[in-house]
C-alpha positions in Angstrom: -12.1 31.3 20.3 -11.0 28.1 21.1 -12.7 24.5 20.6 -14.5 24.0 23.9 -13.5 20.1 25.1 -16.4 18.0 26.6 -16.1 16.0 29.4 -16.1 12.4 27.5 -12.8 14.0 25.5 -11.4 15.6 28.4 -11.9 11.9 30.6 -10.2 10.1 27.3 -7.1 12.6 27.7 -7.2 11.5 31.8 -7.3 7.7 30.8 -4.8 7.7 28.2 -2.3 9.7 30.9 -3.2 6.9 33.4 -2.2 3.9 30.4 1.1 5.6 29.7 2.1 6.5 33.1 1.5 3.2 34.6 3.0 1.4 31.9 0.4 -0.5 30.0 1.2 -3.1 27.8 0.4 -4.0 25.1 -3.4 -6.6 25.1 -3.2 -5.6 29.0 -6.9 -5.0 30.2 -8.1 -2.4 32.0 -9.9 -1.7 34.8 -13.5 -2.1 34.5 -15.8 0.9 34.0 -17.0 1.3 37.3 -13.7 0.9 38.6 -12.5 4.1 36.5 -16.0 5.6 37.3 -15.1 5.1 40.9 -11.0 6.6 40.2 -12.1 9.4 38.2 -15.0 10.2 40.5 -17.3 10.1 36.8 -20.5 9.1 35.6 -20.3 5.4 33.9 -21.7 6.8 31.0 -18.8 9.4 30.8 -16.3 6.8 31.6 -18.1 4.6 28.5 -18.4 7.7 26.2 -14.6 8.2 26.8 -13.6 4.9 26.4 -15.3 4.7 22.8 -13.3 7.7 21.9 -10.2 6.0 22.8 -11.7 2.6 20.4 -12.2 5.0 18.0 -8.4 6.5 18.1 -7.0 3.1 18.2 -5.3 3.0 21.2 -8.1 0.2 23.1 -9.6 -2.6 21.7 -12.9 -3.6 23.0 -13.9 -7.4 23.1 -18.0 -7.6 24.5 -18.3 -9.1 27.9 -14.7 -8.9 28.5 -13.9 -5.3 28.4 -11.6 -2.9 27.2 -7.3 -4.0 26.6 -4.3 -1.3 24.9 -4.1 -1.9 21.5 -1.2 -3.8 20.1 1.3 -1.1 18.0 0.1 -1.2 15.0 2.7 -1.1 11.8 2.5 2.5 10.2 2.6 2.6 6.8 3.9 6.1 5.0 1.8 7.1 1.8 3.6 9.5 0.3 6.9 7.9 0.8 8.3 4.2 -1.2 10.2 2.4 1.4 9.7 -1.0 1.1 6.8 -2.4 3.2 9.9 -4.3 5.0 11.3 -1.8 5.9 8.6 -0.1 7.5 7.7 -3.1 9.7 11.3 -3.4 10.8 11.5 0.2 11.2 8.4 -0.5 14.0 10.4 -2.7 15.9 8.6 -5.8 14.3 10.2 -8.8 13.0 9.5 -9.4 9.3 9.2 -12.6 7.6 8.0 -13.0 4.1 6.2 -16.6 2.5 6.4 -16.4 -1.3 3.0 -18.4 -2.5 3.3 -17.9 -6.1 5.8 -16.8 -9.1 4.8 -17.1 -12.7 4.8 -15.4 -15.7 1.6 -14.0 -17.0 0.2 -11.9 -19.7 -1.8 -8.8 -19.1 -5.9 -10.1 -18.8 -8.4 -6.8 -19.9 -8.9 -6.0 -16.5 -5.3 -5.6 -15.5 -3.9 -3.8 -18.7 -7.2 -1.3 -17.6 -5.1 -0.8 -13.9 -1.9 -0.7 -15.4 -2.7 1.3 -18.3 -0.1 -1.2 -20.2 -1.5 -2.8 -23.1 -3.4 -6.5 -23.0 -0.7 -8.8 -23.2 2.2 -7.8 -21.6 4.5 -9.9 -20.1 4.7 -9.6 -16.4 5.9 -11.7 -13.0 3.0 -12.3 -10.7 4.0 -12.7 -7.4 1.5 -13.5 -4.1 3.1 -13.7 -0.8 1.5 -13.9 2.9 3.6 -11.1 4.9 4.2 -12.1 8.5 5.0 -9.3 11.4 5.7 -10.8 14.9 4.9 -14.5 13.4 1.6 -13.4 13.2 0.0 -13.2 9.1 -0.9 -9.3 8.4 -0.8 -8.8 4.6 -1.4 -10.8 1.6 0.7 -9.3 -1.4 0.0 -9.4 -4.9 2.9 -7.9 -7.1 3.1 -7.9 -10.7 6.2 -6.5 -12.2 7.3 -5.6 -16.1 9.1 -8.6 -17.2 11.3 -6.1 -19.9 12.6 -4.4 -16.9 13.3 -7.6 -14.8 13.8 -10.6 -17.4 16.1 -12.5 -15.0 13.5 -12.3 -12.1 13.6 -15.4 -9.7 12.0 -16.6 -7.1 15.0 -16.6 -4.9 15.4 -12.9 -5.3 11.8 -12.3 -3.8 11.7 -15.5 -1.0 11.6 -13.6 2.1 13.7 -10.7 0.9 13.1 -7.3 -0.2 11.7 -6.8 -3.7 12.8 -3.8 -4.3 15.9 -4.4 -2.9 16.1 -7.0 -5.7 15.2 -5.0 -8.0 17.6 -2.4 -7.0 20.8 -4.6 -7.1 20.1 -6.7 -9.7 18.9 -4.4 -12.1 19.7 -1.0 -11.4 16.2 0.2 -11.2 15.3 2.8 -7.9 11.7 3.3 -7.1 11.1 6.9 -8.2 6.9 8.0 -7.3 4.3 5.8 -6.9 0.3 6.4 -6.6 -1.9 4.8 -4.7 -5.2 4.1 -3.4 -6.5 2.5 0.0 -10.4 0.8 0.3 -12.1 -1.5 2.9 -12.8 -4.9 1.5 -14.4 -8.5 2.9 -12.2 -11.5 2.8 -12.7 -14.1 0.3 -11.9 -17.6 1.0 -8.2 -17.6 0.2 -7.7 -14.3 1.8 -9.8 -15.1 5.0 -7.7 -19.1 5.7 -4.2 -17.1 4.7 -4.5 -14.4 6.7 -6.3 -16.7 9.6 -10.1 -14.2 9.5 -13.4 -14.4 8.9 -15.0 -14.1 5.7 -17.1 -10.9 7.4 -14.0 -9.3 8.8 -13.2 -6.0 7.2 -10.1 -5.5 5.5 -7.7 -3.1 4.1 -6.9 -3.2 0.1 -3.8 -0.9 -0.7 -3.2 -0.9 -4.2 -0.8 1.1 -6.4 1.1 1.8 -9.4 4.9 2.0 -9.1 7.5 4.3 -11.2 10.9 4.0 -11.6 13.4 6.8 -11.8 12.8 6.9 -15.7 9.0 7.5 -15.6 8.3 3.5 -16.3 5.8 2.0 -14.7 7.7 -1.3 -12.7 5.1 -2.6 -11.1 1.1 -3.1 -10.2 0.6 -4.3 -6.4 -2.7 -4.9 -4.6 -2.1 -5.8 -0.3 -4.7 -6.9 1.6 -4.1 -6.0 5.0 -5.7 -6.8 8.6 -7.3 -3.8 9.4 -6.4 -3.5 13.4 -2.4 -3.9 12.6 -2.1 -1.3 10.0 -2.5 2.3 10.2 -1.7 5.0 7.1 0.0 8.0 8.0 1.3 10.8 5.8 4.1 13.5 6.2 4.8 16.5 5.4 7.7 17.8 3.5 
């Protein structure tokens, strides 16, 4: 037997119909609740409950006092897939622009060898830059890359251009598997001023370990991400 739908879920299904048919736009508002109460011929509290659901699905934002608005489209970001985070931005219909922050060489502290599994001491480029999408910030970056696979690294090879695709021209080396692991964070001081947030704003941390196509591990990254313009999907082979 089937899953029964309640009438909040069922009024959420109505309300999305209405968004797409009328041609919402994107940070649009809505009507108010008791003028959908009054369209749908619903309780408020139905019209409410439904509403949360569609909060909860990311397609509405809710701002208190103001009301409900359509989400902006957020950027989609493939987990079990290694196109560049570019690429996938672009791919959205954004435009992508890319502020390089910081490139040095570094040697591997304790803590990173223990995420890297590479022993204390290894030579590697640290890179931090603040990812834009639609001239808005949305990501801070962090990548630290095996300087015996990339000696000749540059900063002009990662200034608003693809790092892989650096990687990829200049030395040969394609991105093979990856792993990786997703967590909600707080933003520190940096993170909150470069990413324009407050310090009690919840944010994404995607961190991961990167292979190339002979089992060598190319690079460490850690993102931090604005929560409401990035979703994780996954597909299917």
């Amino acid at each position: 037997m089937g899953k029964v739908l309640t009438i909040d879920v069922l009024l959420s299904k109505e309300i999305e119909y209405l968004l797409e048919s009328r041609d919402y736009k994107e940070k649009q508002k809505l009507p108010s609740e008791r003028e959908l109460a009054e369209y749908f011929d619903a309780q408020r509290v139905t019209v409410r409950a439904a509403l949360q659901i569609l909060v909860q699905k990311g397609i509405l934002i809710s701002k208190e006092r103001y009301g409900y608005y359509l989400a902006p489209k957020r950027i989609q970001i493939t987990l079990n897939h290694t196109n560049s985070f570019k690429m996938m931005i672009e791919r959205m219909g954004f435009t992508s622009y890319v502020k390089l922050l910081e490139f040095e060489k570094i040697k591997l502290t304790e803590q990173l060898a223990q995420k890297t599994l590479l022993a204390e001491g290894t030579e590697m480029f640290r890179i931090m830059r603040l990812r834009y999408g639609n001239k808005e910030p949305i990501a801070l970056e962090k990548s630290y890359i095996v300087c015996d696979l990339a000696k000749d690294l540059s900063e002009e090879d990662v200034n608003n251009k693809s790092l892989y695709d650096a990687l990829k021209k200049k030395y040969r080396l394609t991105i093979n598997h990856s792993s990786h692991k997703v967590s909600v964070v707080y933003a520190n001081g940096l993170e909150a001023e470069l990413l324009k947030v407050s310090t009690s704003e919840p944010l994404i941390k995607y961190q991961g370990l990167v292979y190339e196509k002979r089992g060598r591990l190319l690079e460490y990254f850690e993102t931090i991400m604005i929560c409401d313009k990035i979703e994780f999907i996954i597909h299917n082979n």
